[in-house]
N, C-alpha and C positions, 0 to 999 in steps of 0.2 A: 737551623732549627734548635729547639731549648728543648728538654725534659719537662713535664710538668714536673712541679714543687708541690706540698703543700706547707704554706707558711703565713704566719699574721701578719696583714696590710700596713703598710705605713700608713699616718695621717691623710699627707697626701697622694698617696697612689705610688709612690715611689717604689721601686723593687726593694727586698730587705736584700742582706748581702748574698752574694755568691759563697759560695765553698771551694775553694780551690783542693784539685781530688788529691792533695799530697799535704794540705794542713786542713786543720780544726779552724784557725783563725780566717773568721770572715775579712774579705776585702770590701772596699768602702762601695760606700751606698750610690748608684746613681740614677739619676733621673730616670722616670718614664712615664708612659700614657695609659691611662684607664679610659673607660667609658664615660666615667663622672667630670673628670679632669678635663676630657675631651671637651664634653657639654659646656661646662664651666666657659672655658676661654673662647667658646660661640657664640654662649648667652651674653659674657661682659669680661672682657681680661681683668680688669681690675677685679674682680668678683676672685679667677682666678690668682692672680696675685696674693689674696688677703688667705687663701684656705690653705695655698699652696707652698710660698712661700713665708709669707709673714705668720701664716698655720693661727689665726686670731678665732679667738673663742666664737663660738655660735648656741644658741638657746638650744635647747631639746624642743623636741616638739609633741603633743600628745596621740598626734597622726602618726610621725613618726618613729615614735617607740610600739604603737600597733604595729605596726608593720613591720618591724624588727619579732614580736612579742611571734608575730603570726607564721613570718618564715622559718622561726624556730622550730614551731609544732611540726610543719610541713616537714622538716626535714628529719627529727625526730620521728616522722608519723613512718619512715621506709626505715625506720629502726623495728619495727614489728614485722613480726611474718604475715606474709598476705591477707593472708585468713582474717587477721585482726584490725587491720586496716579500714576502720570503719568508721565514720561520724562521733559514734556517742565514745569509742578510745584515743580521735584523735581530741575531742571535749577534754576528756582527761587530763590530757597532755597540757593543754593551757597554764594549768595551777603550779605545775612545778618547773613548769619555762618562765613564768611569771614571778616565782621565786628567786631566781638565777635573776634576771635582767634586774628586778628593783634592787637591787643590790649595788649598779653602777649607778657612779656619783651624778648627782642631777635629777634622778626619774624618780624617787619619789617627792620629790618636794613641786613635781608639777601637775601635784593634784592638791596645793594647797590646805592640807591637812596636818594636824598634830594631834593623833592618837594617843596614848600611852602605851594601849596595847598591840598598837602598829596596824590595827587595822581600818582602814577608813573608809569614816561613813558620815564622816561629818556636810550636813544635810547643805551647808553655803558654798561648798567647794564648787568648783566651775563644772566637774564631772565626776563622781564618785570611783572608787576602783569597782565598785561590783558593776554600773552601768558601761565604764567601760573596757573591762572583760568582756562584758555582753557581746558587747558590741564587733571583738577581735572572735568572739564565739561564732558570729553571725557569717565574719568572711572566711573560719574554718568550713563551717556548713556548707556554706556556698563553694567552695574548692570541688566537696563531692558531686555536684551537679554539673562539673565539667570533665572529668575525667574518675575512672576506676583507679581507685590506687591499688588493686587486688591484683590489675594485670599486669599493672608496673616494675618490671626491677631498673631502676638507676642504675648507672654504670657510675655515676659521680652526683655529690651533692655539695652544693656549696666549695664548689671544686676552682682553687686556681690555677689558672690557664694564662701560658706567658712565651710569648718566643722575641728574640730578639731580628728585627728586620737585616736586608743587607746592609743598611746605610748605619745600622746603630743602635737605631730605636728602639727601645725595648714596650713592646704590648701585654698587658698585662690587667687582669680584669677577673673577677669571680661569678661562675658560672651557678644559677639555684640548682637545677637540674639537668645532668648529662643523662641523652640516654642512647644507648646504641643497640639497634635490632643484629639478629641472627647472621643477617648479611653484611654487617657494618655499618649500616645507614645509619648517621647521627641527627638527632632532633633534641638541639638547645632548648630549655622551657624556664620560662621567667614566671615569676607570683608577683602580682601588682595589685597593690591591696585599693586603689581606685577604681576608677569605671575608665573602659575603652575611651580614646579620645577618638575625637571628630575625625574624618577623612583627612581633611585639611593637613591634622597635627600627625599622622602615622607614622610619614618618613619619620619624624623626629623619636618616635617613639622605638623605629625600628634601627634606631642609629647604634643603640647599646647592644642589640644580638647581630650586626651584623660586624660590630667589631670581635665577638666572640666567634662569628663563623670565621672572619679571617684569621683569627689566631691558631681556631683546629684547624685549618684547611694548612694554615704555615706549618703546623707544629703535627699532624698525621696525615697530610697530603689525599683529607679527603673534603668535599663540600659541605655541608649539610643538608640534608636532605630537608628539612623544617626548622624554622626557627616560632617558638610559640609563647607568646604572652600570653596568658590568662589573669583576666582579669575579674578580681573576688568582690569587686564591689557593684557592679551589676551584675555577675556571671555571663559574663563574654570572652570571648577568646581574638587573639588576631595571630594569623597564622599566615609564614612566610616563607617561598622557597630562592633561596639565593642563587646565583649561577656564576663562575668562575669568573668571568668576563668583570662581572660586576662587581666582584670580589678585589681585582687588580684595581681595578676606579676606584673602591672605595679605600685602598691603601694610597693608592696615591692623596686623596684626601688628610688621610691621618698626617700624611707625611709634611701637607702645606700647613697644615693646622700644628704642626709642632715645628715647622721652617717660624712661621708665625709667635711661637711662644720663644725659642729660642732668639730671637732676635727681640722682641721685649725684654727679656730676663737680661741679656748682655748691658741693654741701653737704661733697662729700670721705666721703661715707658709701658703704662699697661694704661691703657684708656677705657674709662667708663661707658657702659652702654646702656643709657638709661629706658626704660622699658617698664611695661604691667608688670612684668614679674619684680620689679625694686620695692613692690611693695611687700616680698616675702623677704627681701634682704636684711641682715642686722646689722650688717656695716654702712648703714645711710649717713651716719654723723661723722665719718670718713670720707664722703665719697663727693665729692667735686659737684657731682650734677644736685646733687642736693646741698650746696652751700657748708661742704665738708672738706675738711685740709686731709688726705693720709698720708700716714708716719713716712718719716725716710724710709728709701729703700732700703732693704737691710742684704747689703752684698756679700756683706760677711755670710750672714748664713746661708743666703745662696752657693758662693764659695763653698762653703764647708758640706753645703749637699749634691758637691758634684757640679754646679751649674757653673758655665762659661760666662764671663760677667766681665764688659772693660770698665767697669764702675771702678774706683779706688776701694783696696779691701786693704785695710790695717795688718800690719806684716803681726805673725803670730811670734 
């Protein structure tokens, strides 16, 4: 079992360094598994390949910096005392977490605008800022119709959570909301600024919390008692109690699923899985199933992040 940390995520999911408790100087970086990481190399290895290791640029997206802009407020909004925890304070809160996010490189220029005075409102752009503030306004609102944030205290917010398995593996994954009752009972809670998916889609949906229940359950040897999506864009919830049993199954999974990447990474063979969702991909001018060459592997910098690789790596 690991200690929780709190520390900034690597690009790709990777652990940052350790601290050895007799120096300052971190030891180097090695691999590990997220939730995202995980999905990635399910959906398409190659997909995984391009974020993970070749770490190759990706567009912002206008959904997705909502949804950044949103989890901000939410997590800010348990910076207030209960009292104040209320719709029209956490409204508030949007303008100056909106301040803070425009700021990184990319998110303003994805409302195609050129103010002078920086503020936009220019009438041809694809979305204005004030319609879509609105609109991240609408999935704070929506938050309060599914739960009290009055009765709330968080035990962790945007918390990472990380233990390293027996075989190696290192789990590692950021959690939106810990919360732990009187008696210890833990309930994970995720903010998903979509709508519930279909029945069909769940398990997929509950693959991200229930890699968070096994990492508490590794790392405080207890279950969780819920694990809970809410989701802000219809106000629905999906709510899930995991049981130990299920919990051993789904590690052994993690475990084939990274036997799986680890043996790509060695050989440099990540095969494309072409599918509906390619049409959200930005690497298609890369990618074989669309008539795409991608770059050599680069085992150098696999090497240099830790990864086992019998590809030839240029002697340094």
């Amino acid at each position: 079992m690991t200690a929780m940390v709190h520390t900034e995520p690597q690009a790709d999911g990777s652990a940052p360094a350790a601290v050895p408790p007799t120096e300052d100087a971190p030891a180097p970086r090695r691999p590990s598994l997220s939730p995202s990481r995980a999905a990635d190399f399910k959906t398409c290895p190659l997909l995984y390949r391009f974020r993970t290791i070749d770490r190759l640029p990706e567009r912002k997206s206008l959904a997705a910096v909502r949804g950044t802009l949103v989890h901000s407020v939410l997590e800010r909004l348990y910076d207030l005392p209960p009292a104040r925890r209320t719709p029209e304070e956490a409204l508030e809160l949007l303008e100056p977490a909106w301040a803070e996010l425009r700021e990184e490189p990319g998110i303003a220029e994805l409302f195609e605008t050129a103010q002078a005075d920086g503020g936009e409102t220019d009438a041809n752009a694809p979305e204005s800022v004030a319609v879509w503030l609105a609109s991240a306004g609408k999935l704070v609102e929506r938050y309060f119709t599914l739960e009290d944030p009055r009765r709330i205290q968080p035990d962790g917010r945007e918390q990472l959570v990380e233990v390293t398995l027996p075989d190696g593996l290192l789990l590692r994954g950021y959690v939106d909301r810990l919360d732990v009752a009187p008696n210890g009972a833990l309930r994970v809670v995720d903010y998903k600024t979509g709508s519930m998916p279909r029945e069909a889609f769940e398990s997929k949906a509950l693959f991200q919390m229930k890699f968070y229940a096994l990492v508490l359950w590794r790392t405080r040897g207890v279950v969780a008692a819920q694990l809970k999506l809410l989701y802000l864009g219809d106000g629905d919830a999906l709510t899930y109690a995991p049981e130990e049993a299920e919990l051993v199954r789904f590690e052994r999974t993690l475990l084939a699923i990274w036997s799986a990447i680890e043996r790509a990474v060695a050989t440099g063979e990540f095969r494309p899985n072409k599918s509906r969702l390619c049409g959200w991909c930005d690497h298609q001018a890369l990618c074989p199933s669309w008539g795409g060459t991608p770059p050599p592997f680069p085992a150098e910098a696999a090497a240099a992040a830790g990864w086992r690789t019998t590809l030839p790596v240029a002697p340094v």
